[in-house]
C-alpha positions as CSV (number, residue, x, y, z in Angstrom):
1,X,24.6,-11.6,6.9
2,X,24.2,-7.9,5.9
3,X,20.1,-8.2,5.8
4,X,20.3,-9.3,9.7
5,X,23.0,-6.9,10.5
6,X,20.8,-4.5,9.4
7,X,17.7,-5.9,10.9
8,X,20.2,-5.6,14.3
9,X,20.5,-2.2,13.8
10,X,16.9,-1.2,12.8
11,X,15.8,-2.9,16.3
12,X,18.3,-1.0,18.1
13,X,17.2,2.3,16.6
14,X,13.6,2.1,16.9
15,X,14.0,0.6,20.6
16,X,16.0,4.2,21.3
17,X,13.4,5.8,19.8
18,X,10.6,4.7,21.5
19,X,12.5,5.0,25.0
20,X,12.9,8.9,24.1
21,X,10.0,9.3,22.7
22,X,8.1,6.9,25.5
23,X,5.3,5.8,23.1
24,X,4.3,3.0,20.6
25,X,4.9,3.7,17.0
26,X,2.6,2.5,15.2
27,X,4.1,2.1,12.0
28,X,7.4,0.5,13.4
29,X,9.3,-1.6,11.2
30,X,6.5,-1.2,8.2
31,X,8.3,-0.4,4.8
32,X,6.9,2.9,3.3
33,X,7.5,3.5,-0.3
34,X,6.4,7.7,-1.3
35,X,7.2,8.6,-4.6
36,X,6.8,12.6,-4.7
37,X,8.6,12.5,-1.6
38,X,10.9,15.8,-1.9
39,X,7.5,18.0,-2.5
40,X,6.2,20.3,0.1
41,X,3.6,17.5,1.1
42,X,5.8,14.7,0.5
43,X,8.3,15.8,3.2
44,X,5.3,16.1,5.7
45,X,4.0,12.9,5.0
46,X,7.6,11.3,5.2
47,X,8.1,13.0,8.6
48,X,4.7,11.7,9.9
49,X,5.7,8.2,8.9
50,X,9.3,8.2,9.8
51,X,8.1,9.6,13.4
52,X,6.0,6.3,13.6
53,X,8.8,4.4,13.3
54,X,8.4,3.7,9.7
55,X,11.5,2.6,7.5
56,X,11.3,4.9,4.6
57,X,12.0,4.3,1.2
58,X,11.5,7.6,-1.0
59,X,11.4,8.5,-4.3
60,X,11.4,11.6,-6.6
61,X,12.7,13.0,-9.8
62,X,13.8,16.1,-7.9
63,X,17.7,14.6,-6.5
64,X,18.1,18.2,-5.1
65,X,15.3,17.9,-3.3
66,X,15.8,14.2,-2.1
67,X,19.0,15.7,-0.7
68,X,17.6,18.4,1.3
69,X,15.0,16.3,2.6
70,X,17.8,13.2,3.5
71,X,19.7,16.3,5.3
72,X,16.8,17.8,7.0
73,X,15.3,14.8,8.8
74,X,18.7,13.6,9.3
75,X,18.2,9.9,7.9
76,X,20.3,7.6,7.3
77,X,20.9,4.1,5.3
78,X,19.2,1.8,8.4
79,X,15.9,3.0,8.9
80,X,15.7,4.7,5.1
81,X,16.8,4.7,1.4
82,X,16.4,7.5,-1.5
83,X,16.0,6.9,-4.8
84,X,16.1,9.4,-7.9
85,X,13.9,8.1,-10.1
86,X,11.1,9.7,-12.8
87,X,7.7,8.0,-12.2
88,X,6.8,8.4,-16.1
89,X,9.6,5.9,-16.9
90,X,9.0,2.1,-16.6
91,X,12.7,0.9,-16.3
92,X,13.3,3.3,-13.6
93,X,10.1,2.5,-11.6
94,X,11.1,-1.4,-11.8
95,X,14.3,0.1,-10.4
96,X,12.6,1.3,-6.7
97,X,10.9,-0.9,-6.8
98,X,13.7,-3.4,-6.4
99,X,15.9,-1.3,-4.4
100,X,13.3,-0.7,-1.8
101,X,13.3,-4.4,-1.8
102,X,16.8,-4.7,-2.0
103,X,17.2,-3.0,1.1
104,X,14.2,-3.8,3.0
105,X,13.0,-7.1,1.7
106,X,9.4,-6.0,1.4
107,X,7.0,-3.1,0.8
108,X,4.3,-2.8,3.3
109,X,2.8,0.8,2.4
110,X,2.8,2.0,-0.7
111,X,2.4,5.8,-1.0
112,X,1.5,6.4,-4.7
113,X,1.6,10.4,-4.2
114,X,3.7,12.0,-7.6
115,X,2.0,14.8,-9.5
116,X,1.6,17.8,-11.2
117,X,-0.8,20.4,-11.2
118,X,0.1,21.4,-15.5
119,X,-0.8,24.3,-17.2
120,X,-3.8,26.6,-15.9
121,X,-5.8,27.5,-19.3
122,X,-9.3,26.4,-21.2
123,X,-8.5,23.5,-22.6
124,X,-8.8,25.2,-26.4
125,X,-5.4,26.8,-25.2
126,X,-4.0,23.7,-24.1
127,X,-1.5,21.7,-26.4
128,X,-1.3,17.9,-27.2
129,X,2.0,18.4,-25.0
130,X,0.9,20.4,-22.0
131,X,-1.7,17.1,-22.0
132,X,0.5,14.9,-22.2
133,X,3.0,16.3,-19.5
134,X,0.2,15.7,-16.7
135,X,-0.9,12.8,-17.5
136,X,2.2,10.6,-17.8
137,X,3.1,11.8,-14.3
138,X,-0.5,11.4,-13.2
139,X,-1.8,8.5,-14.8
140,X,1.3,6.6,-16.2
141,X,3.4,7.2,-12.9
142,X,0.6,6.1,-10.9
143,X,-0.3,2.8,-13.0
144,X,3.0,2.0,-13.5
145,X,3.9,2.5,-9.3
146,X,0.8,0.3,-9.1
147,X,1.7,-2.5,-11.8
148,X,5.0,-3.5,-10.2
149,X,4.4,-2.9,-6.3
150,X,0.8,-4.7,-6.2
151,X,2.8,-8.1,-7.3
152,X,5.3,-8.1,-4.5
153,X,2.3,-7.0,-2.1
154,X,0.4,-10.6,-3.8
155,X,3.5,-12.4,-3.1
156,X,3.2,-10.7,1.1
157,X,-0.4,-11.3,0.6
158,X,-0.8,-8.1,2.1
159,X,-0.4,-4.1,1.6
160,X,-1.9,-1.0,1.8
161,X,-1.4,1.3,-1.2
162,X,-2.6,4.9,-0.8
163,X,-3.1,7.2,-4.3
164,X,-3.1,10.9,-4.3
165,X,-6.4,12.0,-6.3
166,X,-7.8,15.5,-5.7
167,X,-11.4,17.1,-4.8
168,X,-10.6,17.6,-8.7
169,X,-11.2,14.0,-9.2
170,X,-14.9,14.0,-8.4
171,X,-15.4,17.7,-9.6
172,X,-14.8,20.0,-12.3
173,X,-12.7,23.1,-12.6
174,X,-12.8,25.4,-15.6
175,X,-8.6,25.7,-17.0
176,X,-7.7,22.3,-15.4
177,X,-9.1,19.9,-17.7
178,X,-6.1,17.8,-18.1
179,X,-5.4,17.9,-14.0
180,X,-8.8,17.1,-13.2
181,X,-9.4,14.0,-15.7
182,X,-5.9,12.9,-14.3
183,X,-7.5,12.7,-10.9
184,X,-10.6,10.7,-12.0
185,X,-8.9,8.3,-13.4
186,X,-6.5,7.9,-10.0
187,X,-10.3,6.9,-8.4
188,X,-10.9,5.3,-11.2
189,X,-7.7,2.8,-10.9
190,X,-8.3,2.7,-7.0
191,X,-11.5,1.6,-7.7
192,X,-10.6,-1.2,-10.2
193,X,-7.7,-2.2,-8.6
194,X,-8.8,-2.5,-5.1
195,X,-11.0,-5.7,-6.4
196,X,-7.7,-7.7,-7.9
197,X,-6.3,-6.8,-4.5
198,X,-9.1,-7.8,-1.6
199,X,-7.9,-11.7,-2.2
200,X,-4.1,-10.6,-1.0
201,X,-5.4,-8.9,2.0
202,X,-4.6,-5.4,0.2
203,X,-6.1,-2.2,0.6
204,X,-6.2,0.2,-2.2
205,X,-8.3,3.5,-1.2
206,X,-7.7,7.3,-2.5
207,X,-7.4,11.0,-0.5
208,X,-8.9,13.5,-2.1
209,X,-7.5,16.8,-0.8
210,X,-9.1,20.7,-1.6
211,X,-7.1,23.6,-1.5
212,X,-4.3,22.6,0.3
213,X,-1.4,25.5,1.7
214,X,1.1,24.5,-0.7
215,X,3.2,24.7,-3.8
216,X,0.6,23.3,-6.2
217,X,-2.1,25.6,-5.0
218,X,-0.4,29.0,-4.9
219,X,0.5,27.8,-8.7
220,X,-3.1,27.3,-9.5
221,X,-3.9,30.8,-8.0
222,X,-1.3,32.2,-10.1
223,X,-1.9,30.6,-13.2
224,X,-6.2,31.8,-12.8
225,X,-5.1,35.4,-12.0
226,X,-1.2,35.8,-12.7
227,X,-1.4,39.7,-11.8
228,X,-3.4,39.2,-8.5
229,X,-3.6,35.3,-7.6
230,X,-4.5,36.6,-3.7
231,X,-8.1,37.2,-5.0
232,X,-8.4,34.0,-6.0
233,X,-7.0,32.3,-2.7
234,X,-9.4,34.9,-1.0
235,X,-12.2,33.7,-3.6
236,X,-11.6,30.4,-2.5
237,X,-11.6,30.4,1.3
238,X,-15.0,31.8,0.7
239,X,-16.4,29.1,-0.5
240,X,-15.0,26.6,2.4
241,X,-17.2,26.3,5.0
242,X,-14.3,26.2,7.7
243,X,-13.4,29.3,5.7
244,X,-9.4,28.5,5.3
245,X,-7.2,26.1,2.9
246,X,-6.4,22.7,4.4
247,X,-2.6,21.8,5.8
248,X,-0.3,19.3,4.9
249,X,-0.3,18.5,7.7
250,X,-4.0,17.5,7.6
251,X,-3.4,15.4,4.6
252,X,-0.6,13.3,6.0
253,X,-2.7,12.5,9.1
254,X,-5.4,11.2,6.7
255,X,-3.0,8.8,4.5
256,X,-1.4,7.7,8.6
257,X,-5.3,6.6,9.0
258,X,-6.2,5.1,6.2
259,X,-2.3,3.0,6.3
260,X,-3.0,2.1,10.0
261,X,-5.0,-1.3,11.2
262,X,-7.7,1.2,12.8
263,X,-8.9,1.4,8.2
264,X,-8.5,-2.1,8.1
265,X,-12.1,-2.7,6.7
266,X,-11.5,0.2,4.4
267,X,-10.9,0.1,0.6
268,X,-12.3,0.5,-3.1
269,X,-12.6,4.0,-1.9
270,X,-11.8,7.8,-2.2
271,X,-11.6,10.6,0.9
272,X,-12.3,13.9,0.3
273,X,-10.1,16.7,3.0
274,X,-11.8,19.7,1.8
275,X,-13.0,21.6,4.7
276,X,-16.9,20.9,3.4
277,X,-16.1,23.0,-0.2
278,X,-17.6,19.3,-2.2
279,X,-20.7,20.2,0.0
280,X,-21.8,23.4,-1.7
């Protein structure tokens, strides 16, 4: 009885919504898991989605954060839940996991998105530590997001799962070592996992964003040049042929794409949003 109440009120809402708004969501009534969701990017892409019509189901280690983003979209228990969790932990991944079904009964889009950027330094200055930090959010949060939500998408035979890589993933970058094999290996488990998937009607592709306007980037300009980290934004939107950083904006449009029915021969794959800098 609950589940239809609440299936009662999610129709009522997104009907109100699409009378005010006097257009078709395209992502009404799909269930979108984020993990990473109280980031600077995370809140855009959770705003594009929820402004679709999508019910949301977000996740970060950051409660804080969850918090401000709950308060400044104004959501609410019927079309959304939030979940503290810390991707690097299995138990607690198993636990969104079954809350967002919980709640929603299914998980349509699946939003693999949590990282770090680490410590900016040749990799002879790098510990066993400041390794490990980036790649259990990196790599373990990612496989483990994947190795419990790609079984309930089997059981839907359907999904579209979306991992966050990096222009990093198909480059190189001198005092990112452990970011940038992190990222290969998010193409590489796109890549691998996107062929156990095509039988289930799932899609498993990966965004590849440059520089991007955003928390992560300004830390990577201050962590090349601490005392001056505008030279290296400046160095940077050099070499961009459009000649300024990508928005978050941008990169939540791409993962709307690439989760919509008009990418629905798409997967296996990686997109980079770079402004042309992978051309040079």
């Amino acid at each position: 009885m609950d589940r239809i109440m609440l299936q009662v009120e999610i129709e009522i809402k997104n009907i109100n919504l699409k009378n005010e708004r006097g257009l078709k969501m395209e992502f009404r009534n799909r269930v979108v898991l984020i993990t990473g969701a109280a980031g600077v990017t995370g809140r855009v892409i959770t705003e594009k989605f929820l402004k679709e019509g999508a019910l949301l189901a977000l996740v970060d280690i950051n409660r804080e954060g969850l918090e401000e983003l709950v308060n400044e979209l104004n959501l609410d228990k019927t079309s959304s839940i939030w979940i503290h969790a810390d991707v690097r932990n299995e138990k607690q991944v198993v636990k969104y996991v079954q809350e967002t079904l919980d709640h929603f009964g299914k998980i349509d889009i699946f939003i693999n998105h949590a990282g770090i950027e680490g410590k900016v330094a040749k990799i002879s200055n790098l510990t066993v530590e400041d390794f490990d930090e980036v790649y259990r959010v990196n790599v373990r949060g990612a496989f483990l997001g994947l190795k419990y939500v790609i079984p309930v998408m089997q059981e839907q035979n359907y999904g579209v799962i979306i991992n966050t890589s990096s222009i990093m993933g198909v480059q190189g970058a001198p005092c990112l070592t452990s970011y940038v094999m992190s990222k290969h290996a998010i193409i590489g488990m796109t890549r691998a996992t996107s062929l156990e998937c095509a039988d289930y009607n799932i899609r498993v592709n990966s965004v590849c964003p440059g520089p991007i306007d955003s928390r992560m980037m300004q830390s990577i300009e201050e962590g090349i040049v601490p005392e001056n980290p505008q030279v290296v934004r400046e160095l940077f939107t050099q070499m961009i042929p459009f000649k300024h950083y990508g928005s978050t904006e941008d990169l939540a449009e791409l993962m709307l794409f690439l989760s919509s029915n008009r990418a629905k021969y798409i997967t296996g794959t990686y997109f980079l949003l770079d402004g042309g800098l992978s051309v040079r």
